[in-house]
PyMOL commands that place a pseudoatom at each C-alpha (Angstrom):
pseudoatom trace, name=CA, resn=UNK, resi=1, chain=A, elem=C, hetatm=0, pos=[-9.899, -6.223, 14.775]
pseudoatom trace, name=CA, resn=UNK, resi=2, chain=A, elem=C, hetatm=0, pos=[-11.584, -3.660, 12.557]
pseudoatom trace, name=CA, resn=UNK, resi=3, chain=A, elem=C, hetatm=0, pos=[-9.797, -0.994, 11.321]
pseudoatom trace, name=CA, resn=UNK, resi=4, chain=A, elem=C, hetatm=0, pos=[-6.223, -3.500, 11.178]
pseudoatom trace, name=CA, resn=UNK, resi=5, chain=A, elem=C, hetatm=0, pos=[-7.214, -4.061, 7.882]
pseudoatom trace, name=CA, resn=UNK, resi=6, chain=A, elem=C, hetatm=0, pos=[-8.308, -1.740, 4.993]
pseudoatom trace, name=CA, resn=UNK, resi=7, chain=A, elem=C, hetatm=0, pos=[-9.522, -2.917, 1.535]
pseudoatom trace, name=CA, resn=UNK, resi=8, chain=A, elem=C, hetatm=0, pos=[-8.682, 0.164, -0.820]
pseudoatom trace, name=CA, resn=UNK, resi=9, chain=A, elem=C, hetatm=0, pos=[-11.407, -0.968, -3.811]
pseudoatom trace, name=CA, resn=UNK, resi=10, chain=A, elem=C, hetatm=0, pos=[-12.713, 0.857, -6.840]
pseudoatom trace, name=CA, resn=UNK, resi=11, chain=A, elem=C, hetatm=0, pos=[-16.670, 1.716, -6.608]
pseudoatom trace, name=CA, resn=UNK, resi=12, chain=A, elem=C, hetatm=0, pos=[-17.486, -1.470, -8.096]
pseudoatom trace, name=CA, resn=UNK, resi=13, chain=A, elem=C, hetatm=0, pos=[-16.635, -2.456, -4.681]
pseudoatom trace, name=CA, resn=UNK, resi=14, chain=A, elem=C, hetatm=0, pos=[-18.100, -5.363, -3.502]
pseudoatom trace, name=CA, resn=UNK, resi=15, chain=A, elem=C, hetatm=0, pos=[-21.155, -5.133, -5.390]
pseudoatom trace, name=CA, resn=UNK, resi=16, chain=A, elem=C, hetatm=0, pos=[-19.549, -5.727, -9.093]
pseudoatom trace, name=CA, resn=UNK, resi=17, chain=A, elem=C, hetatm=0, pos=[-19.456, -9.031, -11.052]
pseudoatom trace, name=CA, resn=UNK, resi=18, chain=A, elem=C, hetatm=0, pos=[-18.099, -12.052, -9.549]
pseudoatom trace, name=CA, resn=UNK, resi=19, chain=A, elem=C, hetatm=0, pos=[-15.031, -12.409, -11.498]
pseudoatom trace, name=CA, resn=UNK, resi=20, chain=A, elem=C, hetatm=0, pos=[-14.117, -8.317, -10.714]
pseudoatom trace, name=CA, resn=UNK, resi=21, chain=A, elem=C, hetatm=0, pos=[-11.279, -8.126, -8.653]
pseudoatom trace, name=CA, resn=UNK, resi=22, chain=A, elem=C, hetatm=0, pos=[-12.314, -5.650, -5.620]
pseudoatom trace, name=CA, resn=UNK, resi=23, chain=A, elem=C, hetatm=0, pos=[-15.554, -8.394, -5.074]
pseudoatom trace, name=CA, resn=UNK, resi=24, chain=A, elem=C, hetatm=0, pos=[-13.123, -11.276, -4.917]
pseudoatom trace, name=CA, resn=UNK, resi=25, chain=A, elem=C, hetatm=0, pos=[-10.955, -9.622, -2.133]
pseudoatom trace, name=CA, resn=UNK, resi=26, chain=A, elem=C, hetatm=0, pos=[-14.059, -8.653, -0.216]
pseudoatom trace, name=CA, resn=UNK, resi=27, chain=A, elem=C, hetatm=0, pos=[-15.107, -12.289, -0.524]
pseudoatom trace, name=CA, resn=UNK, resi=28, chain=A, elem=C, hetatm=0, pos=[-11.246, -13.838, -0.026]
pseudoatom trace, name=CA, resn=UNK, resi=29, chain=A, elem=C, hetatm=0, pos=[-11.571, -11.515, 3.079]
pseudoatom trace, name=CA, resn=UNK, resi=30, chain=A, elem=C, hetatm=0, pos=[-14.886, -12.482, 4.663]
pseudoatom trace, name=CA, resn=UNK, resi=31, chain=A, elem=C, hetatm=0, pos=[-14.241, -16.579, 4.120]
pseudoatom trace, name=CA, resn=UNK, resi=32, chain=A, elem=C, hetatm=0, pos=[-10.648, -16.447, 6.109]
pseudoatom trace, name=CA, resn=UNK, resi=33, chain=A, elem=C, hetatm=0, pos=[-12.497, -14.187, 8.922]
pseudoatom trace, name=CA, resn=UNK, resi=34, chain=A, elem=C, hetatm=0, pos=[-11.002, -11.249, 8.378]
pseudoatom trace, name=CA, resn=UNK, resi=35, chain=A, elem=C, hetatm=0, pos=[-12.930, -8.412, 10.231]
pseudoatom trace, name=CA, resn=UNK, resi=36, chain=A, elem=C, hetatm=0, pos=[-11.703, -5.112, 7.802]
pseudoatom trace, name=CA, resn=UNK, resi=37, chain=A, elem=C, hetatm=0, pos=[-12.743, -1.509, 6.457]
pseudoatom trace, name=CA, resn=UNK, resi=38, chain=A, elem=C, hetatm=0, pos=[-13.395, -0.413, 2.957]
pseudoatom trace, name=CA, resn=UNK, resi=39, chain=A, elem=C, hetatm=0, pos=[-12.432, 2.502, 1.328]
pseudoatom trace, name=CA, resn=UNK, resi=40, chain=A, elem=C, hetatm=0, pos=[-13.590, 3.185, -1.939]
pseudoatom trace, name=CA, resn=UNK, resi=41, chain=A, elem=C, hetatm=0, pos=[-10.822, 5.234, -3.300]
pseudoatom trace, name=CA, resn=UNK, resi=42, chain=A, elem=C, hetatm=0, pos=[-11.645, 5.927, -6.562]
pseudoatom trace, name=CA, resn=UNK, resi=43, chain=A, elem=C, hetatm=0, pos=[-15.064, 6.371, -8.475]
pseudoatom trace, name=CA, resn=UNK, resi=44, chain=A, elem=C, hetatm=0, pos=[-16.710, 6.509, -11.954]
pseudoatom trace, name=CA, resn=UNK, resi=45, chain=A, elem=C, hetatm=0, pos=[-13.652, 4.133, -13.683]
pseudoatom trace, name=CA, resn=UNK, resi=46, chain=A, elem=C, hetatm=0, pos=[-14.706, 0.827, -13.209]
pseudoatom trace, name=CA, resn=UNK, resi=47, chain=A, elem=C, hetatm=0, pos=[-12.615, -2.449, -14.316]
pseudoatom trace, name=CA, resn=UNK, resi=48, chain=A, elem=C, hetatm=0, pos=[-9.660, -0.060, -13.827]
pseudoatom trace, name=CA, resn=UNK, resi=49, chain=A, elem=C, hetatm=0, pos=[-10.460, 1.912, -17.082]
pseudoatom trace, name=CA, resn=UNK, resi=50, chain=A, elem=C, hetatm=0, pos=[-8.273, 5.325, -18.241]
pseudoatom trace, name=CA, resn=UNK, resi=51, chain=A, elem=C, hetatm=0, pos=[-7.068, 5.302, -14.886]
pseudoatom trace, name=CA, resn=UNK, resi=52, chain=A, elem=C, hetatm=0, pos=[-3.662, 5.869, -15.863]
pseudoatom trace, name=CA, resn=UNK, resi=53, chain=A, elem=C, hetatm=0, pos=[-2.313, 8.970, -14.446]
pseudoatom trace, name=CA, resn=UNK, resi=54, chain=A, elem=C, hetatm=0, pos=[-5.816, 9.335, -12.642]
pseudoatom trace, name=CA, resn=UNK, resi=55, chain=A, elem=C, hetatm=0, pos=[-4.995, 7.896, -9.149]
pseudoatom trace, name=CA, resn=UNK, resi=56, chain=A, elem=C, hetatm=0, pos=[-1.874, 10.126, -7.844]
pseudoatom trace, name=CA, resn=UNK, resi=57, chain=A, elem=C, hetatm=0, pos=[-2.616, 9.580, -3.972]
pseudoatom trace, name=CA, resn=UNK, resi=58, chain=A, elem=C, hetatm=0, pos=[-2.786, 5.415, -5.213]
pseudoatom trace, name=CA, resn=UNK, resi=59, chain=A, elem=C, hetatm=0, pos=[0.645, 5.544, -7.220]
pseudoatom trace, name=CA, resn=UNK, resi=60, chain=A, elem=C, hetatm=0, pos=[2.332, 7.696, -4.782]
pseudoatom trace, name=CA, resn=UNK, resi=61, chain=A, elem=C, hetatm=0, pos=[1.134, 4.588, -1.779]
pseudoatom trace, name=CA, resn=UNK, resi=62, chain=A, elem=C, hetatm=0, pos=[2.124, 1.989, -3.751]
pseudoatom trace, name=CA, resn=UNK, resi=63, chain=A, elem=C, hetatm=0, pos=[3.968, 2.377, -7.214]
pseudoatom trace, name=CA, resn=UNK, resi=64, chain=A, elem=C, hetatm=0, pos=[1.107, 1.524, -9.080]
pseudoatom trace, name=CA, resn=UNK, resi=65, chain=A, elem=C, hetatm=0, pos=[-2.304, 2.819, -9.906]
pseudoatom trace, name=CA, resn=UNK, resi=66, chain=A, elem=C, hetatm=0, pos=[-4.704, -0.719, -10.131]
pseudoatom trace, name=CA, resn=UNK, resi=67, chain=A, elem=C, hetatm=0, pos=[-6.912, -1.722, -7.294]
pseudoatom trace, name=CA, resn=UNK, resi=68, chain=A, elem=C, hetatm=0, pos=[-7.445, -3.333, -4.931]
pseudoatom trace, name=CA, resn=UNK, resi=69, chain=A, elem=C, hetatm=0, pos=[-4.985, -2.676, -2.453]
pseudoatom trace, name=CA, resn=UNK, resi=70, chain=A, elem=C, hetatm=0, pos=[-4.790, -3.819, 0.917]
pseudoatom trace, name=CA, resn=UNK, resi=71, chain=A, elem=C, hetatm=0, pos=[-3.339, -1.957, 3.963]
pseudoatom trace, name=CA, resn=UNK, resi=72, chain=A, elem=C, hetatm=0, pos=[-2.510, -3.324, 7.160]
pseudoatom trace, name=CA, resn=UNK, resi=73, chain=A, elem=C, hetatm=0, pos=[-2.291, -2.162, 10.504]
pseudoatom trace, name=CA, resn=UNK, resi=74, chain=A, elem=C, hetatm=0, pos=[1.114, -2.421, 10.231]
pseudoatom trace, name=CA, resn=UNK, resi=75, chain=A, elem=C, hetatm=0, pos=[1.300, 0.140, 7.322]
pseudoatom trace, name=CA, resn=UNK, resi=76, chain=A, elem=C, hetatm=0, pos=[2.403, -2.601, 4.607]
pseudoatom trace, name=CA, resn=UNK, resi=77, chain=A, elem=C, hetatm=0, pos=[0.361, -2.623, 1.736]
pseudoatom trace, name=CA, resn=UNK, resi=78, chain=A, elem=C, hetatm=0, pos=[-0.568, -5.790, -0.836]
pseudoatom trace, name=CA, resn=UNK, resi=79, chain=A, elem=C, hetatm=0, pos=[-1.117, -4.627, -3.721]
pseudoatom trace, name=CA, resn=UNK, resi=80, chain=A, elem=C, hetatm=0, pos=[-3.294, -6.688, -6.243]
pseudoatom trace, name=CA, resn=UNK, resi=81, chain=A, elem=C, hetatm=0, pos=[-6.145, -9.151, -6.411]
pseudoatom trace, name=CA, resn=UNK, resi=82, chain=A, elem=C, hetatm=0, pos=[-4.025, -12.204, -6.414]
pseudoatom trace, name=CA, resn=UNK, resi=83, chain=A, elem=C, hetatm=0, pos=[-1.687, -11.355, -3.645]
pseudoatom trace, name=CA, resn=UNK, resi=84, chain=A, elem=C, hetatm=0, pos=[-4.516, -10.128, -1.363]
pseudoatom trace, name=CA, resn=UNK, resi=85, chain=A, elem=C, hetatm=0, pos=[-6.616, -13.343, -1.560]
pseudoatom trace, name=CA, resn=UNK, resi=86, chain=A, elem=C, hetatm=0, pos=[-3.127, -15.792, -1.061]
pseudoatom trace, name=CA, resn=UNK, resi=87, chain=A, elem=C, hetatm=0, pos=[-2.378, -13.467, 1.750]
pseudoatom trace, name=CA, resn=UNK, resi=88, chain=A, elem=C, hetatm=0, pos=[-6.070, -13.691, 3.333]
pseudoatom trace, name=CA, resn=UNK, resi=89, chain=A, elem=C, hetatm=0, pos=[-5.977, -17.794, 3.004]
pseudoatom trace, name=CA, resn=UNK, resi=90, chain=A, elem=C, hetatm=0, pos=[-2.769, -18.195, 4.597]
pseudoatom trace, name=CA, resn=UNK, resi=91, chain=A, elem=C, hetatm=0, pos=[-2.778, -15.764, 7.612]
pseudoatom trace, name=CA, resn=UNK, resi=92, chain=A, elem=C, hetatm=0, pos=[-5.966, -16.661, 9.355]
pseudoatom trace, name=CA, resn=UNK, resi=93, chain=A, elem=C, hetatm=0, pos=[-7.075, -13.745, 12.083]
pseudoatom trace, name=CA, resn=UNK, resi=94, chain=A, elem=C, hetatm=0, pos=[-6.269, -16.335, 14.847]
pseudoatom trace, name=CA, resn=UNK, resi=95, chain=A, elem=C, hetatm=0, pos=[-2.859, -16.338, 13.584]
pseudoatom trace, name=CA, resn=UNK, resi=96, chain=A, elem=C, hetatm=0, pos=[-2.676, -12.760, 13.941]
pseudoatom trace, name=CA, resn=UNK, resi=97, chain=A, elem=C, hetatm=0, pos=[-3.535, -12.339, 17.653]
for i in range(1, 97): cmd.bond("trace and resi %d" % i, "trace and resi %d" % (i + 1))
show_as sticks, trace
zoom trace
């Protein structure tokens, strides 16, 4: 299933504090059994700091410019912390074969 699923973070990543909301994805991600890719999209602006105007490509995919954002295989894209994780708990992989 790699590559279905792509978690666009900031370069906090996975690595930031718990409550940061790239980490929590990766983590909402990994507990449902979600096999995925990451792409670190944008660097040096963590916590989503002065990034206003600063992520083109990002506003352009999705209407807004705050990460994370996750893209399907599908090409649909969920955009936000909150949305990801509900998404990750109620479609379990199984339910996607």
């Amino acid at each position: 299933m790699t590559g279905e699923l792509t978690l666009l973070t900031c370069s906090l990543d996975d690595g930031g504090p718990k409550f940061h909301p790239c980490r929590r994805c990766h983590e909402a991600l990994r507990e449902a059994g979600h096999a995925y890719e990451t792409d670190v999209v944008d660097r040096n602006r963590p916590m989503g700091l002065l990034t206003k105007g600063n992520r083109p490509t990002l506003k352009e995919m999705t209407g807004q410019e705050k990460l994370p954002v996750l893209r399907r295989s599908d090409g649909e894209l969920i955009a936000g912390s909150k949305n990801i994780i509900e998404w990750a708990k109620s479609n379990p992989p199984a339910a996607q074969a």
